[in-house]
C-alpha positions in Angstrom: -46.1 218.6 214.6 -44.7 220.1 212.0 -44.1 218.1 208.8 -40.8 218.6 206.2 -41.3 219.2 203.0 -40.9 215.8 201.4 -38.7 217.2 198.8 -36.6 219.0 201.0 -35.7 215.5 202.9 -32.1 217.6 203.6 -34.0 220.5 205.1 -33.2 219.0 208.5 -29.8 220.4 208.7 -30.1 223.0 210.7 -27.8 223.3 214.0 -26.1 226.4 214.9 -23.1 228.5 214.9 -20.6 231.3 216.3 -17.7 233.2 216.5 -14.6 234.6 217.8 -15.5 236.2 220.6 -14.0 240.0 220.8 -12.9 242.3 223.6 -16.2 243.3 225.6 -17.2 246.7 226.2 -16.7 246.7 230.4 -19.3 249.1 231.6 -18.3 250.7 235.0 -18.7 247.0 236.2 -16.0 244.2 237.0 -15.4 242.1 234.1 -16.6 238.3 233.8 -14.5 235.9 232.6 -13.3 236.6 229.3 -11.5 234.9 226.1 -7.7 235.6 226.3 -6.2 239.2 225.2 -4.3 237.7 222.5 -8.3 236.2 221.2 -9.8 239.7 221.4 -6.5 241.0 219.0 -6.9 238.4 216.6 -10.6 238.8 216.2 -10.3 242.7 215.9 -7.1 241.9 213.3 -9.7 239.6 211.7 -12.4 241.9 211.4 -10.3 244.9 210.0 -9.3 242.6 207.2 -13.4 241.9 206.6 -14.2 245.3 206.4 -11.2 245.8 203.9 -12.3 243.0 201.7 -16.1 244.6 202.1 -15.0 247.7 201.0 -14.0 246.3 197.9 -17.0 244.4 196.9 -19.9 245.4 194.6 -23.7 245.0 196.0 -24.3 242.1 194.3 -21.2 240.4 195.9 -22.3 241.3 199.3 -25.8 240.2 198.8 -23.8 236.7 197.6 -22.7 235.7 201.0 -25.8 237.1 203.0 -28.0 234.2 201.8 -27.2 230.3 201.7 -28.5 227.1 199.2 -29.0 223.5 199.3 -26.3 222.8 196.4 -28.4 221.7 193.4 -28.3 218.4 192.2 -26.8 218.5 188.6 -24.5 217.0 186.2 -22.5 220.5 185.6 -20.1 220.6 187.8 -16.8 219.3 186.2 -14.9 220.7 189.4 -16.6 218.8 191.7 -17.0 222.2 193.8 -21.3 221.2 194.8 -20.8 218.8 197.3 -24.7 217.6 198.3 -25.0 218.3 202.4 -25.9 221.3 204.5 -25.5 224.1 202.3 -23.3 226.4 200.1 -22.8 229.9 199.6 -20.7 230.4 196.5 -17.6 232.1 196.2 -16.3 235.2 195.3 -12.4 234.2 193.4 -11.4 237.7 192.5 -11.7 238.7 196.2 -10.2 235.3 197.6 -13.3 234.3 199.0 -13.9 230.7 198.9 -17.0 228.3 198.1 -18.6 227.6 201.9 -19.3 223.9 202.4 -21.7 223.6 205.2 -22.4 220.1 207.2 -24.3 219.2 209.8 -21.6 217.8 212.6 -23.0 217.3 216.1 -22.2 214.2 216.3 -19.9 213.0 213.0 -20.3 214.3 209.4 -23.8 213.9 208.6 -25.0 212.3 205.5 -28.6 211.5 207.1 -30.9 209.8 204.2 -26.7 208.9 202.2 -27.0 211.9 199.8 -23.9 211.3 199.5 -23.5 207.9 198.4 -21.1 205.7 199.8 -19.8 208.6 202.2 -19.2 207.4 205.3 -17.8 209.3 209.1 -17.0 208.5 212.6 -19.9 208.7 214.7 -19.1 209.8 218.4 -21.8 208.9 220.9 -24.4 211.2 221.8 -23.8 214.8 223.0 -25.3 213.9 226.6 -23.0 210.7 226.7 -20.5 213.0 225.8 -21.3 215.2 228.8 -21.9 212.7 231.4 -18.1 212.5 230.9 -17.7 215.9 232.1 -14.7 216.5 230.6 -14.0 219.0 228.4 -10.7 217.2 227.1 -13.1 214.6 225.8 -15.1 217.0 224.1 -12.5 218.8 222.5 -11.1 215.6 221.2 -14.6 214.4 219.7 -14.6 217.9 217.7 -11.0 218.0 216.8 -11.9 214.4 215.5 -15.0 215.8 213.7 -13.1 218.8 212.2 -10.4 216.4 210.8 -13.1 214.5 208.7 -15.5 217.4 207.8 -12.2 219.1 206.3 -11.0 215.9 204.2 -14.4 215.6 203.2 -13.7 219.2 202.0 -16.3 221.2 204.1 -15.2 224.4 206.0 -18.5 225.3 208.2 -19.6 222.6 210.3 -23.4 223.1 212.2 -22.1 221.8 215.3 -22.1 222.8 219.2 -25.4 222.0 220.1 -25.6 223.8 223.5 -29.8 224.5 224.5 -30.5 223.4 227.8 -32.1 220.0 228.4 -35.9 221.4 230.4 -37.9 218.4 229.4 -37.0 214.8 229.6 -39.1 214.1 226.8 -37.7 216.6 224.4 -36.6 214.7 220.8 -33.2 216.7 220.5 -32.0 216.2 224.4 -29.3 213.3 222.6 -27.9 215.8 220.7 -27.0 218.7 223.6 -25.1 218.3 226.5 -27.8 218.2 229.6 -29.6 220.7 232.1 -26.9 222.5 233.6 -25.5 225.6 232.0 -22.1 225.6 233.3 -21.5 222.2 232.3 -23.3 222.3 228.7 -21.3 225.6 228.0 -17.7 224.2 229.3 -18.1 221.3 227.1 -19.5 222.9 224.1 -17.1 225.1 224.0 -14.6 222.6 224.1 -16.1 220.6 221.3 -16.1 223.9 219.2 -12.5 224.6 219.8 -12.1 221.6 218.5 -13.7 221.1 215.4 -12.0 225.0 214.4 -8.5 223.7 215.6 -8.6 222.1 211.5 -9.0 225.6 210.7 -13.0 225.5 209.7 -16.0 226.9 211.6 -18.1 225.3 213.8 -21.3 226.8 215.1 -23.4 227.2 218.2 -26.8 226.6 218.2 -29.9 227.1 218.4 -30.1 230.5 219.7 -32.0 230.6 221.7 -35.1 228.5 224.0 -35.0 226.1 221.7 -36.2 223.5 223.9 -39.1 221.0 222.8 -39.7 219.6 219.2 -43.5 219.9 219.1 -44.3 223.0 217.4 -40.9 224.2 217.1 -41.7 226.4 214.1 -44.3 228.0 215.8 -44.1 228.3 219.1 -43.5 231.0 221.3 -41.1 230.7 224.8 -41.9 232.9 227.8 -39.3 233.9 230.3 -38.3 236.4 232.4 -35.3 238.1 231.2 -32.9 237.1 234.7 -34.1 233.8 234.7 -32.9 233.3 231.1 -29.4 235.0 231.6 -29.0 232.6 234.2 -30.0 229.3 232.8 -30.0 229.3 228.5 -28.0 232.2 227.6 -25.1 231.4 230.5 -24.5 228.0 228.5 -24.8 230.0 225.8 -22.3 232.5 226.7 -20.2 230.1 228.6 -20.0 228.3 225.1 -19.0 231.3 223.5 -16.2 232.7 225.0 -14.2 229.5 225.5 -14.9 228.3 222.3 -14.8 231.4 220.4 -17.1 229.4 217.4 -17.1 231.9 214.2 -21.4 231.6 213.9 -24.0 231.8 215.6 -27.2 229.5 214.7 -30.5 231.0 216.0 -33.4 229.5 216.5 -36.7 228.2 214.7 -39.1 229.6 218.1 -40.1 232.8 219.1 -38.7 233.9 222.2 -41.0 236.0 224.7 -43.1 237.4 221.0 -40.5 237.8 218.4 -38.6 235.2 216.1 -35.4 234.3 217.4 -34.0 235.1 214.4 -35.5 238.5 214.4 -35.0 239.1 218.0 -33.2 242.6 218.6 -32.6 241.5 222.3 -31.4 238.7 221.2 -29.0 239.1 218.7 -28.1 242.6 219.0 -28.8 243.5 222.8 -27.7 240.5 224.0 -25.2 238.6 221.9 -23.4 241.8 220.3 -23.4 244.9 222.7 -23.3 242.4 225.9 -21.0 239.9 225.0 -18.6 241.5 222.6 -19.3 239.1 219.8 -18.0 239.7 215.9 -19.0 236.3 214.3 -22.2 236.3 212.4 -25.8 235.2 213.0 -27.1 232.4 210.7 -30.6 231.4 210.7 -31.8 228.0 211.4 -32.8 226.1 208.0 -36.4 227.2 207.3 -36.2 229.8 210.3 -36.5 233.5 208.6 -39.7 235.1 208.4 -39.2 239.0 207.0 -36.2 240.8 205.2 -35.9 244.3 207.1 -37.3 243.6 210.8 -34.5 240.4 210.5 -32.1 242.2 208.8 -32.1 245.4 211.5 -32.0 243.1 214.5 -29.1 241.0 213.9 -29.5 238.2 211.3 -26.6 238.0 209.1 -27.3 235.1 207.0 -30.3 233.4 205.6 -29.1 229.6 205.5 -31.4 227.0 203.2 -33.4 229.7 201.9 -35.5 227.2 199.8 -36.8 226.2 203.4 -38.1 229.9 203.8 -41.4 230.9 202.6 -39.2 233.3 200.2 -35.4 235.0 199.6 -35.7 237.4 201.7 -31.7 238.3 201.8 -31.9 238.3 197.8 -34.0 240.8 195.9 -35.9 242.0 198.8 -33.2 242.7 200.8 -31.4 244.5 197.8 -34.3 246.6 197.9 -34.6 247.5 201.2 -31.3 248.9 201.0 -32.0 251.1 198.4 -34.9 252.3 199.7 -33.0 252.9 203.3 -35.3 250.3 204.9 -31.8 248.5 205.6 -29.0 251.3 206.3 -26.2 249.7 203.5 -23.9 250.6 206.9 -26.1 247.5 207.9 -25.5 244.9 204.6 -22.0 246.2 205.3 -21.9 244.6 208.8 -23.6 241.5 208.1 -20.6 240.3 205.1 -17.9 242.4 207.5 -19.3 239.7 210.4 -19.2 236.7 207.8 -15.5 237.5 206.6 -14.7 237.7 210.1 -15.4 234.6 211.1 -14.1 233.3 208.2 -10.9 235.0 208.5 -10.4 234.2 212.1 -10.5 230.6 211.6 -8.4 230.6 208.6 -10.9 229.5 206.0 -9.9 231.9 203.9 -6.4 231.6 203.8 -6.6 227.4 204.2 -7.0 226.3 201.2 -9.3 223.4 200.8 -7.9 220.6 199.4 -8.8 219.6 195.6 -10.6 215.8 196.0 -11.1 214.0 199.2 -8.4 212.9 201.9 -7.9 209.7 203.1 -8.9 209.2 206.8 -7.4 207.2 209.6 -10.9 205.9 210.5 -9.6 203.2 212.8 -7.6 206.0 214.6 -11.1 208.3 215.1 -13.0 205.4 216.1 -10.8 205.5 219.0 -11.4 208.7 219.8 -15.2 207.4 220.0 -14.8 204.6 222.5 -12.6 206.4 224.9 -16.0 208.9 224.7 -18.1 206.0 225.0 -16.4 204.2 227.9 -16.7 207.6 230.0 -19.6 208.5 229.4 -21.4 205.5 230.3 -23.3 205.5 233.4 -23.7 202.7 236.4 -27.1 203.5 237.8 -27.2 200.2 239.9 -25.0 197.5 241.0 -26.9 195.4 243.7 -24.8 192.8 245.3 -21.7 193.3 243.0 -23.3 191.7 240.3 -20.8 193.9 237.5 -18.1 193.4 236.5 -19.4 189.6 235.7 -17.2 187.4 236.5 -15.0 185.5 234.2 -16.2 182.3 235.6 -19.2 183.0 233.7 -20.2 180.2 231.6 -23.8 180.7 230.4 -24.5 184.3 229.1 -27.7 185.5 227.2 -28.0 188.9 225.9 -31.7 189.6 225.1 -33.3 192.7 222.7 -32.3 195.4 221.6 -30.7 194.0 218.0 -27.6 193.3 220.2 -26.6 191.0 217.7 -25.3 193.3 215.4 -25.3 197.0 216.5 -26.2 199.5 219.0 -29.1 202.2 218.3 -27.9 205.9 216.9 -31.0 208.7 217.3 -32.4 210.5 214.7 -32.7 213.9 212.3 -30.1 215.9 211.4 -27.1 215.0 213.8 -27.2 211.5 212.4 -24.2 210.2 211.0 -24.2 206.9 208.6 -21.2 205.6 210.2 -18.3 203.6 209.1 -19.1 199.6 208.8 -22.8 200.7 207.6 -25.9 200.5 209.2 -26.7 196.6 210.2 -30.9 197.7 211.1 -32.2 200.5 209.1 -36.0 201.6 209.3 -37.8 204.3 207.5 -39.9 206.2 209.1 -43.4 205.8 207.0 -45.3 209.1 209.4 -44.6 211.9 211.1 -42.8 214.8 210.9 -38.9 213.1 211.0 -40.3 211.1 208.0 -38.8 212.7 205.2 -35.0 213.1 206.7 -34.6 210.3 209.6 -34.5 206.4 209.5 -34.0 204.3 212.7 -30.7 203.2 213.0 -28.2 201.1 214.1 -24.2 201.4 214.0 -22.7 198.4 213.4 -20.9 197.7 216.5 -22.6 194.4 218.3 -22.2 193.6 221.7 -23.0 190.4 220.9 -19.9 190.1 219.0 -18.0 191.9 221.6 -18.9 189.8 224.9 -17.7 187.0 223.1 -13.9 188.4 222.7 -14.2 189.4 226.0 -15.8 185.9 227.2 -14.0 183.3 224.8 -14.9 180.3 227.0 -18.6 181.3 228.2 -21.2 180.5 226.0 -23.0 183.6 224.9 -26.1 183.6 223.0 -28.6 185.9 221.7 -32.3 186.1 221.4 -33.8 188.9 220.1 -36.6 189.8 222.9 -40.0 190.0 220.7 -41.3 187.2 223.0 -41.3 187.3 226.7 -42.0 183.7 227.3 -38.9 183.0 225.2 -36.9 185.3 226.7 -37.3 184.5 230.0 -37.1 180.7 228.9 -33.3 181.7 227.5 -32.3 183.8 230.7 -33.6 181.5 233.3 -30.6 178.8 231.8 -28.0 181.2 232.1 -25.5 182.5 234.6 -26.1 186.2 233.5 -28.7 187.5 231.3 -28.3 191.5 229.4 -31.0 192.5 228.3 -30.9 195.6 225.7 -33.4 198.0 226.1 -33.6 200.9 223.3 -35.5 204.0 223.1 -35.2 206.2 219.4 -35.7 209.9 219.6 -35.2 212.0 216.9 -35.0 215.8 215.6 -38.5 216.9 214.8 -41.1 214.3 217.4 -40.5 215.1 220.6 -41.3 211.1 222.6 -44.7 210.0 223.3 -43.8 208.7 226.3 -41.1 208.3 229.2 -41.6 204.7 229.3 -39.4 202.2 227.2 -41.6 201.4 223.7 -42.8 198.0 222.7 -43.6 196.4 226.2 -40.0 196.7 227.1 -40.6 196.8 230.7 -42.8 194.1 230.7 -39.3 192.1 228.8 -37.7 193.5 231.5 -39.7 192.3 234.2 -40.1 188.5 233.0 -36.5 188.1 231.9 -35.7 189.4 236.1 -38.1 187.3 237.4 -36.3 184.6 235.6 -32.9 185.0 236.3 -31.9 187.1 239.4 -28.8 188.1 237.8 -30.2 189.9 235.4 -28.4 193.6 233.8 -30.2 195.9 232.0 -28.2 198.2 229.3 -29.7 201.2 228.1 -29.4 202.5 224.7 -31.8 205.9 225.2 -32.0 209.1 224.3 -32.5 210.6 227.7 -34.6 209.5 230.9 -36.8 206.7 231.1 -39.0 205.2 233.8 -37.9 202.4 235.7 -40.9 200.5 236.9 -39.1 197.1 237.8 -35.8 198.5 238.7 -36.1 197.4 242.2 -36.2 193.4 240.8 -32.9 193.8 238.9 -29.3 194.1 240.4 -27.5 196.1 237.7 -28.1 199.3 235.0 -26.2 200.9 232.9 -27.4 203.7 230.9 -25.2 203.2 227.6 -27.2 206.2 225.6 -26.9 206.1 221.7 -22.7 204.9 222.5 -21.3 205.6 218.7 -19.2 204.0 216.0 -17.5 201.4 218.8 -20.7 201.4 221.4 -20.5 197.7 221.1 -16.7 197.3 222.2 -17.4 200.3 224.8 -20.2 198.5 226.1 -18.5 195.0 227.1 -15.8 197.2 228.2 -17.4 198.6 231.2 -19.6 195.3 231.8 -16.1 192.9 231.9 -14.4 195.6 234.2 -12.0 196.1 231.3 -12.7 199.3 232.2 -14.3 201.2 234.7 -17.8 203.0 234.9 -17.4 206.8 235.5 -19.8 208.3 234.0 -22.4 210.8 235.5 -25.7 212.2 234.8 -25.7 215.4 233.1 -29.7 215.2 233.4 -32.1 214.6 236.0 -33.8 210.9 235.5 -37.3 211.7 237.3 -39.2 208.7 238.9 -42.4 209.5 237.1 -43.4 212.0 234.6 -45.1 214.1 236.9 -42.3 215.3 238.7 -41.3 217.3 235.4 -42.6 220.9 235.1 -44.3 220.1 231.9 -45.3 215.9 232.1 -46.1 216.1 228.5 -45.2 218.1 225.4 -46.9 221.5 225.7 -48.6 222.4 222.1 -49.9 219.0 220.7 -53.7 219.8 221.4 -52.9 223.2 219.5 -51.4 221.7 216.5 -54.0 218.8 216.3 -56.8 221.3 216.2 -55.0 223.2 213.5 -54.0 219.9 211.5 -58.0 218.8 211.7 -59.0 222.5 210.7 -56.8 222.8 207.5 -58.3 218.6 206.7 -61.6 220.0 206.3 -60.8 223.2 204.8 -62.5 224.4 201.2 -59.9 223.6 198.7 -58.4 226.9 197.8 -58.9 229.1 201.1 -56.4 229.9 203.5 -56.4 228.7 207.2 -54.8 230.8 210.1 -51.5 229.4 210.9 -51.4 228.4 214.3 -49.4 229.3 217.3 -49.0 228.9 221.1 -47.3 229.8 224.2 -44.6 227.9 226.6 -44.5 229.3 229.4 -41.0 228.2 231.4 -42.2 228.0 235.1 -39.0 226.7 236.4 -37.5 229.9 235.2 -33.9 229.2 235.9 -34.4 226.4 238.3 -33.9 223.7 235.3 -33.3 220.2 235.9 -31.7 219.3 239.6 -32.7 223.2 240.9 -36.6 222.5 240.0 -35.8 219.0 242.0 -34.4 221.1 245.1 -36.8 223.6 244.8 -40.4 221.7 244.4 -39.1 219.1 246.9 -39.4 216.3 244.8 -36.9 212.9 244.6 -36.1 211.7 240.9 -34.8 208.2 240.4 -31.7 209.7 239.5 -30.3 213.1 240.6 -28.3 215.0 237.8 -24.4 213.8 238.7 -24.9 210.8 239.9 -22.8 207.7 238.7 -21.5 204.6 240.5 -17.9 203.0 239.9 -16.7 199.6 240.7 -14.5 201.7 243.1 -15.3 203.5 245.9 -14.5 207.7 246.7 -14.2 209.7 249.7 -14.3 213.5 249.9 -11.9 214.9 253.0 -10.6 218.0 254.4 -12.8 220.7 252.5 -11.9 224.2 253.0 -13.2 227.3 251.7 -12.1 230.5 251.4 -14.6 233.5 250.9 -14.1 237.1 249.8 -13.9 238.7 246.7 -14.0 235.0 245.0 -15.1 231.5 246.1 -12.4 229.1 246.3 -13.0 225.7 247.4 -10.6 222.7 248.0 -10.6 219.2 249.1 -8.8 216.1 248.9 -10.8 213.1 246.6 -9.6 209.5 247.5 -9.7 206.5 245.8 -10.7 203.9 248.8 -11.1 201.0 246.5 -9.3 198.2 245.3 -9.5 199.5 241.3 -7.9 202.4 239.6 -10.8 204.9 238.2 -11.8 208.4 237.6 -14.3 210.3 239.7 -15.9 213.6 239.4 -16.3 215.6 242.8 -18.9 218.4 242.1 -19.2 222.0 244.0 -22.2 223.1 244.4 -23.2 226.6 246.0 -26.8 228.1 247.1 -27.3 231.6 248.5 -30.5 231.8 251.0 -33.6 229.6 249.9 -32.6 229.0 246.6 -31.8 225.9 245.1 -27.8 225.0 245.2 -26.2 225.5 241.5 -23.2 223.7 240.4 -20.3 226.4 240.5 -17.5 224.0 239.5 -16.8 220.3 238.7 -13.3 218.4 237.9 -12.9 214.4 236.6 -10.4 212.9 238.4 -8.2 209.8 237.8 -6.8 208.0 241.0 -5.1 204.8 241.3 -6.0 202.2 244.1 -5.4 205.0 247.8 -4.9 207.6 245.7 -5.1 210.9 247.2 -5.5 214.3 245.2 -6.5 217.5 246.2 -8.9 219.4 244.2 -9.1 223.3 244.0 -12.0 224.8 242.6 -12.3 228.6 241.6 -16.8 229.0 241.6 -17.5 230.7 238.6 -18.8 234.2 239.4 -21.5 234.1 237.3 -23.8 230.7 239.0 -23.1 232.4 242.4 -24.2 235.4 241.3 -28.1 236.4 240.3 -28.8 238.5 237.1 -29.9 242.1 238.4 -32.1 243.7 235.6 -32.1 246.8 237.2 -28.1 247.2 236.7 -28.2 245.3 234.1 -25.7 242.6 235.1 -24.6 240.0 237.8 -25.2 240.6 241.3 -23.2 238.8 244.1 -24.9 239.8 247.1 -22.6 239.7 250.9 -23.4 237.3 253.2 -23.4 233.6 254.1 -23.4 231.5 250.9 -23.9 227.3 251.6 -21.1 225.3 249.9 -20.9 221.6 249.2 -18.1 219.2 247.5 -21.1 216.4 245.8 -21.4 213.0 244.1 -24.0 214.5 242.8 -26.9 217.1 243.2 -28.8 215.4 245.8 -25.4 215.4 248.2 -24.8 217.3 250.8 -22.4 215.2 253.4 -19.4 217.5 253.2 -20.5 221.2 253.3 -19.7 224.5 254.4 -21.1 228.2 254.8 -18.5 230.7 253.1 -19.0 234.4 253.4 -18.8 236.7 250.4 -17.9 240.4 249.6 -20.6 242.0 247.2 -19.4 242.2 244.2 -21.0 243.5 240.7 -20.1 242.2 237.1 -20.9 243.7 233.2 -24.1 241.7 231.5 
């Protein structure tokens, strides 16, 4: 693993970023889906005002904004400009440049180990709670919400939109994006960044790009064939982009098939500028540069926490390079041009930040959290109707988890001390989250919340560290909940798919105990399920945010009803997973032992290693289809306490998939459902092309139209370059999930081409 610098306990806030998208250059090729007109005018309005403003700036100014701090920690600052977070580049007044006030944001305003004393945000639940919602209306809400507080709080770049592809279920960061799926992750990132930069600030997208495991993150390098990462990272990626329009771009600590990600020409100038148009700028990851003119010349615009870096290499040596031609200065000119522009386009520069702090409507944005919460959560099981319970439940025992007093929040630099303070707080006393990330709870209890909900039942707690005791407690009770938490964090990637701390073996006396027995899930992706067949109900909950408590009793009271679904695969064992372990830590042990019995004074090798990506583009549900294998849970899946029925498909072929059908609520409850088209083209795995949440009341009817987006029909053609929709039969299906396939279809498609 690799270890923070202790005194750098910040140096964690690294997350990604953006921009305004601009009008792509269309080769002879049919266009993809692009931002609106009017978006490609605005950025190119914003841009010639950057290159005015860079026109008028001295070296030294332009070298200014090209290289970002931690702001210092001193006394002198009567203005109270330095604001101790993210990062600060300072400003430039004479030019109306402003200070930049960087936070990390994914999921609230960070203030991880309280730098900030006394600071306080709303903390949404985590990004895949947010995306088993799938609804991008949610996720803009949770940014605008975001946005709101980071600009009161007097920041104007927020590190947000967290949009890497979920490939292992045992990665550390998977609580922090939005699942395997790259349509899906990129529809609701881009959402959430369209938020946050609705208050006029920047939000990023991040980590660009293959950032997928923790272990050896700074070192590692990621091997994949170029089509199969158009298809799978760089979609969301792209997807992300152009409907959110975020004004940075974050790469990446990895390598990516032999060169840094932040010194990746295909990357960042191939890809990301001549492909897709795009006039934000390129900031690196905190602690992610590793040479002035190789960085400089492929794309990287900004070095961000350079006291993370090994050295400045955007001060001096970048000065330097430039006047020895190393650096073209058309090239320095570029980078501040692309930084103005996405300041411009999102009005930093012209929204003047206000003087102190604003008040927030806190109670307002906790809302905001719950209704994410509430649709997010999942119903995995519901044997014999067992949820909602009953009001005529007297006796009610709610076991582990520190349900008494909050609901678990993961870890590193997305975490967010949230209003109503942390109830459990635990530092970390090893590893490589040690020096930025403390387990912790938000101060929401269920405990407290069952009992509003259930003022005449008897509801108890006991906190679960003895099974005999536990099982003692649930056997006198009409229901017994027993909390189960798994902490990830930024930095560790988990040891393990199974709960920690003999959790199943909790779980297993408490059922055996009482057969009414539900398990809720506070995790920060998949776990394994050993004595899921002895227990009638699940929920997975995942780290639920500021009001997970009140959420929580919410869906288990019926209050309201369970629609969430799984934006990841839950596998049945680890095996099924391309990689059952975290690729690297043999590497890195070897390397950690070597430098331990080192001569004092001489230099060891640093160390580095290969992932190679097997499942290419077939990530998540597609590696599922393709080896065969059944997970415990396939990605989409989500039960309700009403039933829905898919009718009357039709599909229309041609030029464009279009797909309709009518969704039904056959129950006796009003609740929202999610109908799912997926499409496959000969032997490959299907892909999901299109997906809609639905609300219906009680024999409802509403037909669904969904338009498949081009680009997961189509395969990436390397030989064009671009997307290739080749003629023929295509297999359709309207899904509850991945594993579905009850109401399909065969739709015939014209060959059509599209730009990169």
């Amino acid at each position: 693993m690799i270890d923070r610098p202790r005194g750098f306990a910040i140096a964690i806030l690294l997350l990604g970023a953006a921009m305004p998208l601009a009008a792509q250059q269309a080769p002879a090729l049919a266009p993809t889906p692009a931002a609106a007109a009017t978006s490609a005018a605005d950025a190119s309005e914003a841009r010639a005002r950057a290159l005015a403003i860079v026109a008028e700036m001295t070296l030294d100014e332009k070298l200014l904004l090209v290289h970002g701090l931690f702001p210092p920690k001193t006394k002198a600052d009567p203005h109270g400009e330095l604001i101790q977070s993210a990062g600060h580049v300072p400003p430039i007044p004479r030019l109306g440049i402003p200070i930049v006030r960087e936070s990390d944001a994914s999921l609230g305003v960070a203030n991880q180990i309280e730098q900030r004393k006394g600071d306080t945000a709303t903390a949404l639940p985590s990004g895949l709670a947010t995306a088993a919602t799938f609804d991008p209306e949610i996720a803009r809400a949770g940014g605008a919400m975001i946005g709101a507080e980071a600009r009161a709080k007097r920041f104007n770049v927020l590190l947000a939109g967290g949009v890497n592809l979920t490939r292992d279920p045992w990665n550390g960061r998977n609580f922090e994006y939005l699942g395997e799926d790259p349509l899906l992750a990129g529809r609701m990132a881009g959402a959430a960044i369209a938020g946050v930069q609705s208050n006029r600030i920047v939000s990023t997208v991040k980590h660009f790009a293959l950032n997928a495991q923790e272990t050896g993150r700074m070192v590692l390098d990621a091997r994949i064939d170029e089509a199969a990462l158009r298809e799978s990272d760089l979609l969301a990626f792209e997807i992300a982009i152009e409907t959110g329009r975020p004004g940075s771009v974050m790469c990446a600590y990895n390598k990516v098939n032999g060169d840094w990600a932040c010194e990746n020409p295909h990357l960042l100038t191939d890809v990301l500028r001549k492909d897709w148009g795009y006039e934000g700028w390129v900031m690196s990851d905190w602690g992610g540069v590793h040479s002035t003119v190789k960085a400089a010349n492929a794309g990287l615009d900004q070095q961000s926490g350079q006291e993370l870096d090994h050295a400045m290499y955007f001060g001096a040596p970048l000065a330097q390079a430039v006047a020895s031609g190393k650096v073209p200065m058309a090239r320095l000119d570029d980078m501040v041009a692309r930084i103005l522009t996405g300041l411009i386009a999102n009005g930093v520069l012209d929204a003047l930040m206000p003087e102190a702090a604003q008040p927030i409507d806190y109670d307002a944005h906790a809302d905001v959290a719950q209704r994410d919460a509430e649709a997010g959560i999942v119903l995995l099981r519901n044997e014999g109707g067992v949820l909602p319970l009953a009001a005529t439940a007297k006796r009610i025992v709610l076991i582990g988890g520190h349900a008494d007093v909050g609901v678990l929040s993961g870890g590193g630099s997305s975490q967010v001390r949230s209003v109503g303070g942390a109830p459990v707080e635990i530092p970390l006393t090893e590893g490589a989250a040690a020096s930025f990330a403390r387990v912790t709870w938000h101060a929401s209890s269920p405990l407290k919340a069952i009992r509003a909900m259930a003022p005449e039942a008897e509801v108890t707690y006991v906190d679960g560290t003895d099974p005999v005791a536990a099982a003692k407690a649930a056997a006198g009770a009409d229901v017994a909940i027993v909390f189960a938490t798994q902490w990830t964090t930024e930095a560790e990637d988990a040891d393990s798919l199974s709960l920690p701390h003999d959790q199943d073996a909790l779980i297993a006396a408490v059922a055996k105990a009482n057969r009414d027995t539900v398990v809720v899930l506070e995790t920060g992706g998949p776990v394994l399920m050993p004595w899921l067949d002895k227990v009638p109900a699940v929920i997975e909950a995942w780290y639920p945010g500021q009001r997970g408590g009140e959420a929580i009793a919410n869906i288990l009271f019926g209050a309201v009803n369970p629609s969430g679904h799984l934006p990841i695969t839950f596998p049945a064992a680890a095996s099924q997973a391309p990689r059952p372990m975290p690729v690297g830590r043999d590497v890195l042990a070897g390397a950690a032992e070597a430098a331990a019995n080192a001569d004092a004074g001489s230099a060891v090798s640093p160390v580095s290693f290969k992932v190679d990506y097997i499942e290419g583009s077939d990530v998540g549900y597609r590696w599922y289809e393709k080896t065969r294998r059944t997970p415990a849970f396939p990605f989409g899946y989500g039960l309700s306490y009403s039933d829905f029925a898919y009718r009357n498909l039709k599909v229309t072929g041609g030029a464009t998939l279009t797909v309709s059908v009518d969704v039904t609520n056959t129950g006796a409850k009003a609740g929202a459902d999610v109908p799912q088209l997926y499409v496959g083209h000969g032997d490959t795995p299907m892909r999901l092309a299109g997906f809609r949440r639905v609300t219906l009341g009680p024999g409802e009817t509403q037909r669904v139209v969904f338009v498949a987006e081009p680009r997961v029909v189509a395969d990436y053609d390397v030989a064009l370059p671009g997307w290739r929709i080749a003629g023929g039969a295509y297999r359709v299906a309207v899904s509850h999930d991945a594993a579905d396939r009850s109401l399909s279809a065969i739709a015939t498609l014209t060959p059509r081409i599209m730009r990169p």
